[in-house]
C-alpha positions in Angstrom: -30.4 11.8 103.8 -31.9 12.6 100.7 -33.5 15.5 102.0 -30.5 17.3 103.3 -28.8 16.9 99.9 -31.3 18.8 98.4 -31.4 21.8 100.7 -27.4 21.9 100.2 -28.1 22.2 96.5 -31.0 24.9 96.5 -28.5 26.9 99.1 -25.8 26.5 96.4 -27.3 27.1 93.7 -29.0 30.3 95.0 -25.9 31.5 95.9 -24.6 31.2 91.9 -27.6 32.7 90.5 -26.6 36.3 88.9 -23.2 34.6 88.0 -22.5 34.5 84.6 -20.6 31.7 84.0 -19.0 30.7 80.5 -17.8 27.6 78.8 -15.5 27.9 75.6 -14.3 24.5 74.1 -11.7 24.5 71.7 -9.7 27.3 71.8 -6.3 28.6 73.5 -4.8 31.7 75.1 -3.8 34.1 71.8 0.0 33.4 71.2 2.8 32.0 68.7 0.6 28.2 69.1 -3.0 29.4 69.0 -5.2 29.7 65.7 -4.7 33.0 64.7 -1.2 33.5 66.6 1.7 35.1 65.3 2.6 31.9 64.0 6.6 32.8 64.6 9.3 31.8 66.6 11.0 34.1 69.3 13.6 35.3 67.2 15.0 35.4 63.6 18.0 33.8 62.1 19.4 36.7 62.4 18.8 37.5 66.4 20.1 34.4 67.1 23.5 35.2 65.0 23.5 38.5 66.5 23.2 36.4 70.4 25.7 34.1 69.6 27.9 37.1 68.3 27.6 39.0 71.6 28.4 35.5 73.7 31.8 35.4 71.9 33.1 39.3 71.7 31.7 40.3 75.2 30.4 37.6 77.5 33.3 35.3 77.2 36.3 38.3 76.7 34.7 40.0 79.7 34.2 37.2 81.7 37.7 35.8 81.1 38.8 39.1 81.6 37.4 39.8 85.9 38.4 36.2 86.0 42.1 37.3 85.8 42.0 40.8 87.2 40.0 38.6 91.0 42.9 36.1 90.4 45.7 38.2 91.0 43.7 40.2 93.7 43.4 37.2 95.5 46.8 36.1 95.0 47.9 38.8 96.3 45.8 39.0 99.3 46.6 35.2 100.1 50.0 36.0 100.4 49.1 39.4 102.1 47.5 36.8 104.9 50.7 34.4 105.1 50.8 32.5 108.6 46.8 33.7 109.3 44.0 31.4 109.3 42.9 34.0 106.9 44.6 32.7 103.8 43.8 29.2 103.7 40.2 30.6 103.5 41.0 33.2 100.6 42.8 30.2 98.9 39.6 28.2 99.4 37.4 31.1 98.1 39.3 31.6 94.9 39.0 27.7 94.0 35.2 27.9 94.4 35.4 30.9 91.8 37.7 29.3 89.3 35.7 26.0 89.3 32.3 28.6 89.1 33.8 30.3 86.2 34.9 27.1 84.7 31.0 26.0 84.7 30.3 29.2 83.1 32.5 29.5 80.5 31.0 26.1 79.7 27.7 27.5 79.8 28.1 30.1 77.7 30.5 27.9 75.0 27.2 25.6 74.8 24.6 28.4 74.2 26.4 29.9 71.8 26.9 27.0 70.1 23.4 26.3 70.5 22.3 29.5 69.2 24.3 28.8 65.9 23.4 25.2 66.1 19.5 26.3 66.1 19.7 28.8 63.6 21.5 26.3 60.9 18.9 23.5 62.1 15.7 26.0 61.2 16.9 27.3 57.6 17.5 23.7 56.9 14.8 22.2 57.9 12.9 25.1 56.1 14.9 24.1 52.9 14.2 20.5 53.0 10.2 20.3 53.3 10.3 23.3 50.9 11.9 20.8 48.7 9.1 18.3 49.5 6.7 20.3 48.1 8.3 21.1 45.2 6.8 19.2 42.0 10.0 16.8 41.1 8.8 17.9 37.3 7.6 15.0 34.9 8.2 12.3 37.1 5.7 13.2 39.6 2.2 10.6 39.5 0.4 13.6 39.9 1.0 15.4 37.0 -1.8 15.0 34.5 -4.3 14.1 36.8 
């Protein structure tokens, strides 16, 4: 009924009236992306070196490192529970570790690598449309214009 539309409307629109309501077309959220952002990436070069470093002298060592020492324990605690239905599960645990800590070694051989990886990639690519812009001397068309 075209009536009742209309009285739903009114009610509705009553009800917004005294709300300020706002419309802003083309802009974003302040941030590394936006017009006006910080225009940088998360981390330098350098951080990234610096990541990568701490990956290979402390994460992997360290990691390798309660690898071993829960090994042994284990070990020795399988054999401790000999003839028990005890050790078959110990035996079962340490398997799920070692194939856990196999995955994570992985994991942090790739970021590290990554880290370096991404690093390398940015300078270069920085270096190469730097060298875009460069004039190429006399050759260039442009020159003389």
């Amino acid at each position: 009924m075209p009536g009742e539309f209309d009285r739903e409307w009114a009610v509705a629109h009553a009800g917004a009236t005294g709300h300020q309501v706002e419309m802003r077309l083309n802009s974003a959220p302040p941030g590394p992306l936006s017009p006006g952002g910080a225009g940088s990436f998360g981390s330098t070069p350098a951080e990234k070196t610096a990541a990568a470093n701490t990956i290979e002298t402390e994460l992997q060592p360290n990691t390798k490192t309660a690898t071993e020492h829960a090994d042994e324990s284990t070990n020795t605690a399988v054999k401790g529970f000999e003839g028990w239905d005890t050790a078959p599960g110990l035996k079962k645990v340490a398997d799920t570790w070692d194939r856990q800590v196999k995955v994570l070694m992985g994991r942090l051989g790739s970021e590290k690598s990554a880290l370096r990886g991404a690093s390398g990639l940015f300078v270069r690519n920085d270096i190469g449309l730097g060298d875009q812009f460069r004039p190429v001397g006399s050759q260039s068309k442009l020159n003389g214009l």
